[in-house]
Backbone as JSON, one array per atom type, in Angstrom:
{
  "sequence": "XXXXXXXXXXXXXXXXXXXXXXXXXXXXXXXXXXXXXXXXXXXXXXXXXXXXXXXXXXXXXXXXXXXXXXXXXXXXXXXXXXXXXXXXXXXXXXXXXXXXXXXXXXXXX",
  "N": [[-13.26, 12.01, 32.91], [-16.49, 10.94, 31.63], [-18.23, 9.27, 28.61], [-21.49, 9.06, 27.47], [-23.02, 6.73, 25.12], [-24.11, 7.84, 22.92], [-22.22, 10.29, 22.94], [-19.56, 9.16, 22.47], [-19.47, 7.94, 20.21], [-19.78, 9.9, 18.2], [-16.84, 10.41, 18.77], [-16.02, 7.9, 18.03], [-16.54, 7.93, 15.74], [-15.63, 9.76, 14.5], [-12.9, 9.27, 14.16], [-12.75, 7.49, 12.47], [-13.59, 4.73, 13.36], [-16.22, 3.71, 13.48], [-19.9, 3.4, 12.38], [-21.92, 3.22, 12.89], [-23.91, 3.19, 15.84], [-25.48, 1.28, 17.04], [-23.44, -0.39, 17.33], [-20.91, 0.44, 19.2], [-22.88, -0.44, 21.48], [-22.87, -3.13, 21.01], [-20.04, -4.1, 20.99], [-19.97, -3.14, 23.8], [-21.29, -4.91, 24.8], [-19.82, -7.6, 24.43], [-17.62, -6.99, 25.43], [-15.69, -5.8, 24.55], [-15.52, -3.08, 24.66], [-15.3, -1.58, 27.47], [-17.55, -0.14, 29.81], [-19.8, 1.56, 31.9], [-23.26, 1.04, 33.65], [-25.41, 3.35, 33.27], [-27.47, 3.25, 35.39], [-27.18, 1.16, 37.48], [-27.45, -2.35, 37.06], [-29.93, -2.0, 34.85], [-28.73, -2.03, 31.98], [-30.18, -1.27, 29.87], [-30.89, 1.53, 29.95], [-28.55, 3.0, 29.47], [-24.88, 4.11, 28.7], [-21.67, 4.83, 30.52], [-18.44, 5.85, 29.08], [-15.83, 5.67, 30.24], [-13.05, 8.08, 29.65], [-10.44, 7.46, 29.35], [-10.63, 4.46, 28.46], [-12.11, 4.74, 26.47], [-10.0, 6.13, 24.56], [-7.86, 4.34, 24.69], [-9.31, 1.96, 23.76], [-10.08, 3.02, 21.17], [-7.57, 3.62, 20.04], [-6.19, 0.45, 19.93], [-7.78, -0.74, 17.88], [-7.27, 1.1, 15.8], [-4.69, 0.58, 15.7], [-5.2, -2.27, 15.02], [-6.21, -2.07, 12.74], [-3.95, -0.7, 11.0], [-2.14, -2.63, 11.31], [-3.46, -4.72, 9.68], [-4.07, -3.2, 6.92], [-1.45, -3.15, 6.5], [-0.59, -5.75, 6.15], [-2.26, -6.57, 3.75], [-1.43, -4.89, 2.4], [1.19, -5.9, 1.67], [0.42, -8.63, 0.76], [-1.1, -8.12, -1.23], [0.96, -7.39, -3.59], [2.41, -9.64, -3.22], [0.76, -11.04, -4.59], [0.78, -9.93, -6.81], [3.54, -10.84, -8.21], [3.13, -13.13, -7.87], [1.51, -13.58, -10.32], [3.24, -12.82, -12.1], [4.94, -14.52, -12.39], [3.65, -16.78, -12.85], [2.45, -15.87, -15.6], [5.18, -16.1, -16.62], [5.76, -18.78, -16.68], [4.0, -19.89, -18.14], [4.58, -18.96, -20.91], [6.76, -19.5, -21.27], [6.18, -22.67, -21.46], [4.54, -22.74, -23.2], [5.9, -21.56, -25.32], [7.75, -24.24, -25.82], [9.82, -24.48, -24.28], [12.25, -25.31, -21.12], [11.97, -24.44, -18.3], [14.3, -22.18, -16.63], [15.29, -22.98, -14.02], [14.26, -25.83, -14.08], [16.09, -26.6, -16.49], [18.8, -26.71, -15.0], [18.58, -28.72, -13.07], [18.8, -30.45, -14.31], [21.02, -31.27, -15.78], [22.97, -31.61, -14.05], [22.69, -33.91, -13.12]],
  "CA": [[-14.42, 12.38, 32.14], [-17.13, 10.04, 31.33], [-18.79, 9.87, 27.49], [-22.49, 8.53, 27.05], [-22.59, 6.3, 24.26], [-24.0, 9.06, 21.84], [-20.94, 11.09, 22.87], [-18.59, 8.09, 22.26], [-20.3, 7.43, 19.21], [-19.63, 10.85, 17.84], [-15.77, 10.31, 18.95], [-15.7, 7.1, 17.14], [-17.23, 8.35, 13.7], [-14.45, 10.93, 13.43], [-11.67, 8.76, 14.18], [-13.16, 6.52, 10.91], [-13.81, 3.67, 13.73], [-17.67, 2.92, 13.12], [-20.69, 4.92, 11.46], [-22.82, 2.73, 13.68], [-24.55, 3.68, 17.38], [-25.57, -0.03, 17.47], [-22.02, -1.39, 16.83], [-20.57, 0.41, 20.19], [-23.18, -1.01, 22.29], [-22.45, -4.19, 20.77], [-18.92, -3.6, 21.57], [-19.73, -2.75, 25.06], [-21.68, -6.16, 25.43], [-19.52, -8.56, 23.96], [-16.6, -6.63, 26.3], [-14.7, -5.03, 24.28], [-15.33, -2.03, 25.15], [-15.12, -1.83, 28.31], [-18.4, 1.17, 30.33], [-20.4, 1.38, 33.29], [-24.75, 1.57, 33.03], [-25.92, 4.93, 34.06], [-28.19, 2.94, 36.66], [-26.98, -0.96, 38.15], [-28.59, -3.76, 36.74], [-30.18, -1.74, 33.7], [-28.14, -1.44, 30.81], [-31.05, -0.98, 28.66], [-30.94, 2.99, 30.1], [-27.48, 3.53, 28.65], [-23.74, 3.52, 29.46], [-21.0, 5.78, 30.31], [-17.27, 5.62, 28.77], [-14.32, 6.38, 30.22], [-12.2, 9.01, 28.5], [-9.0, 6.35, 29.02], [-11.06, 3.45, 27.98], [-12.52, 4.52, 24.83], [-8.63, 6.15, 24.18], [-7.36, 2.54, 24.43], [-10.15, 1.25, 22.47], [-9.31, 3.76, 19.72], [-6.04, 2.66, 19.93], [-6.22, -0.56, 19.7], [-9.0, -0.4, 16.74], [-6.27, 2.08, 14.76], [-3.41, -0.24, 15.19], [-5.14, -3.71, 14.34], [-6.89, -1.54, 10.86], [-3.22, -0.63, 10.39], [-1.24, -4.05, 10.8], [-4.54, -5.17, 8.57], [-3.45, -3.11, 5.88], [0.03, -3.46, 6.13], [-0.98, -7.24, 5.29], [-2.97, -6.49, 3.08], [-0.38, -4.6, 1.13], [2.18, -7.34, 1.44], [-0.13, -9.92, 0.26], [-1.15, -8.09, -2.93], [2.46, -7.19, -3.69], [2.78, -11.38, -3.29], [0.09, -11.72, -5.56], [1.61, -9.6, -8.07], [4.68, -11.51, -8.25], [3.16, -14.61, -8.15], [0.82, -13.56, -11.47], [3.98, -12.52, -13.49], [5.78, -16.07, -12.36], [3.02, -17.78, -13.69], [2.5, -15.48, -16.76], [6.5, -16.39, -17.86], [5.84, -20.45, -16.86], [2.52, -20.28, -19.01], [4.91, -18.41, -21.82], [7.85, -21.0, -21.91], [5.77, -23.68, -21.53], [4.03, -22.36, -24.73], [7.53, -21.64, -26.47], [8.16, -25.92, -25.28], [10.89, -24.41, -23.25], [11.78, -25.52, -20.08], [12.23, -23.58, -17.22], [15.82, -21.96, -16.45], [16.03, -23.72, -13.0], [14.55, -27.06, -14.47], [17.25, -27.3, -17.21], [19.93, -26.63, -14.48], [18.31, -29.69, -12.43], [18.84, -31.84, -15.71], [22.38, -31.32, -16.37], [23.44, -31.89, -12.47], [21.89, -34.94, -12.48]],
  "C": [[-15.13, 11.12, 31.67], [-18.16, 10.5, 30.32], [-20.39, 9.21, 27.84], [-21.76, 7.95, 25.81], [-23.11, 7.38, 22.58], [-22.84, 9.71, 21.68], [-19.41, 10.44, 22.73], [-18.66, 7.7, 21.06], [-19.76, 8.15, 18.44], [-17.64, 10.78, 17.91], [-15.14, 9.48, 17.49], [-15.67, 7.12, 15.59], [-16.04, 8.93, 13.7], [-13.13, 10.2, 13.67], [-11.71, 7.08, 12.95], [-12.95, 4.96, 11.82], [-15.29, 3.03, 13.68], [-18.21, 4.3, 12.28], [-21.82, 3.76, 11.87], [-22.98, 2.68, 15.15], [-24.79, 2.26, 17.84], [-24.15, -0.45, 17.86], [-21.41, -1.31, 18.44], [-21.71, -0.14, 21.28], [-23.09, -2.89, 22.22], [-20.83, -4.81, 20.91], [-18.62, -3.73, 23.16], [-20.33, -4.37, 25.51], [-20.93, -7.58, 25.12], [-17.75, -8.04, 24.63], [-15.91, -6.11, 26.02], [-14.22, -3.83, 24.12], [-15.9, -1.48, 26.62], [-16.55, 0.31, 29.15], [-19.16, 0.17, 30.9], [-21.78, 1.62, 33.07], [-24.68, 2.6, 33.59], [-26.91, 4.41, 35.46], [-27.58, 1.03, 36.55], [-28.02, -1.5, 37.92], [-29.85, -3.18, 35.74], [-29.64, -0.83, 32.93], [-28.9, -1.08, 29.74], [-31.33, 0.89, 28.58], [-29.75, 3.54, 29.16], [-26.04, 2.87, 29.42], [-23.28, 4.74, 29.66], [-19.66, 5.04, 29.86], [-16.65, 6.32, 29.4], [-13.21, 6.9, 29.67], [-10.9, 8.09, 27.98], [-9.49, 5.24, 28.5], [-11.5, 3.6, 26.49], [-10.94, 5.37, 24.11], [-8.08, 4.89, 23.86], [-8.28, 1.76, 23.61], [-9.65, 1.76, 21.09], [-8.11, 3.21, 19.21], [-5.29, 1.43, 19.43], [-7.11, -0.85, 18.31], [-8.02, 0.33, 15.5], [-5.07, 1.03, 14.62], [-3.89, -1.17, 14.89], [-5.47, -2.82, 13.4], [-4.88, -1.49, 10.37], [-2.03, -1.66, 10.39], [-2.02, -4.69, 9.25], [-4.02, -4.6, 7.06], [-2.15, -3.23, 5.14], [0.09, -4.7, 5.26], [-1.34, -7.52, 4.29], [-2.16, -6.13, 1.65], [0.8, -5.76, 0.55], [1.38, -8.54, 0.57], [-0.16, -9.43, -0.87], [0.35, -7.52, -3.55], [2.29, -8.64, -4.16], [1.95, -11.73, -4.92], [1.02, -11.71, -6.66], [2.89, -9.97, -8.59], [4.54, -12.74, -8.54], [2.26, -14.56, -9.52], [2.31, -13.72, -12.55], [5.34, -13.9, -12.93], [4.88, -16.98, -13.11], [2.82, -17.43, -15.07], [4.22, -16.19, -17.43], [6.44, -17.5, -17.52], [5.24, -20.47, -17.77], [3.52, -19.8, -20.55], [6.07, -19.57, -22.49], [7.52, -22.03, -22.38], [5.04, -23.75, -23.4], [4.75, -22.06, -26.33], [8.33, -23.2, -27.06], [9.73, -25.77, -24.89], [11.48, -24.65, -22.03], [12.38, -24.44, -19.15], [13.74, -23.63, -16.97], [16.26, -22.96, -15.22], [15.56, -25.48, -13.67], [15.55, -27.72, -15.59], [18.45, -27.69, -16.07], [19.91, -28.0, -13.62], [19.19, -31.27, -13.2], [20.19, -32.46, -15.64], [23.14, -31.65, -15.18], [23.63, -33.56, -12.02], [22.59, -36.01, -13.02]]
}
């Protein structure tokens, strides 16, 4: 089966991959989505998609968004760990305490 890019377009919206008609022809010219013109040697008429090609696009488009957030989660996780390390340095330091691992450095030494 082969989509037009209206009917690829319409695919893409509901699978929350664009909410732009430009975007897939910009897509299609920069290769990464891979369709054929409706006439050789003017793409300015249109394209068609291949049902397996814009599947694998999807595909690919769904799993980088969801490594992306995976990351995304991990990192702010990080943050939040690294706020409440600096909140109890900023607290000791303010007590003129020193830090549990820098006493242990002291006394080693």
């Amino acid at each position: 089966m082969l989509y037009t890019t209206d009917q690829a377009f319409d695919i893409l919206k509901e699978n929350g991959i664009t909410s732009s008609r430009q975007q897939i022809t910009k897509w299609i010219r920069q290769g990464k989505l891979k369709a054929i013109p409706f006439e050789k040697n003017k793409p300015q008429i249109g394209y068609r998609i291949s049902h397996e090609e814009l599947r694998k696009f999807i595909e690919n488009k769904k799993t980088t968004r969801e490594d992306l957030l995976k990351r995304v989660e991990e990192l702010e996780a990080e943050v939040l760990m690294l706020k409440q390390q600096l909140e109890d340095l900023t607290k000791a330091k303010k007590r003129g305490r020193p830090r549990k691992d820098a006493g242990a450095h002291a006394t080693n030494g």
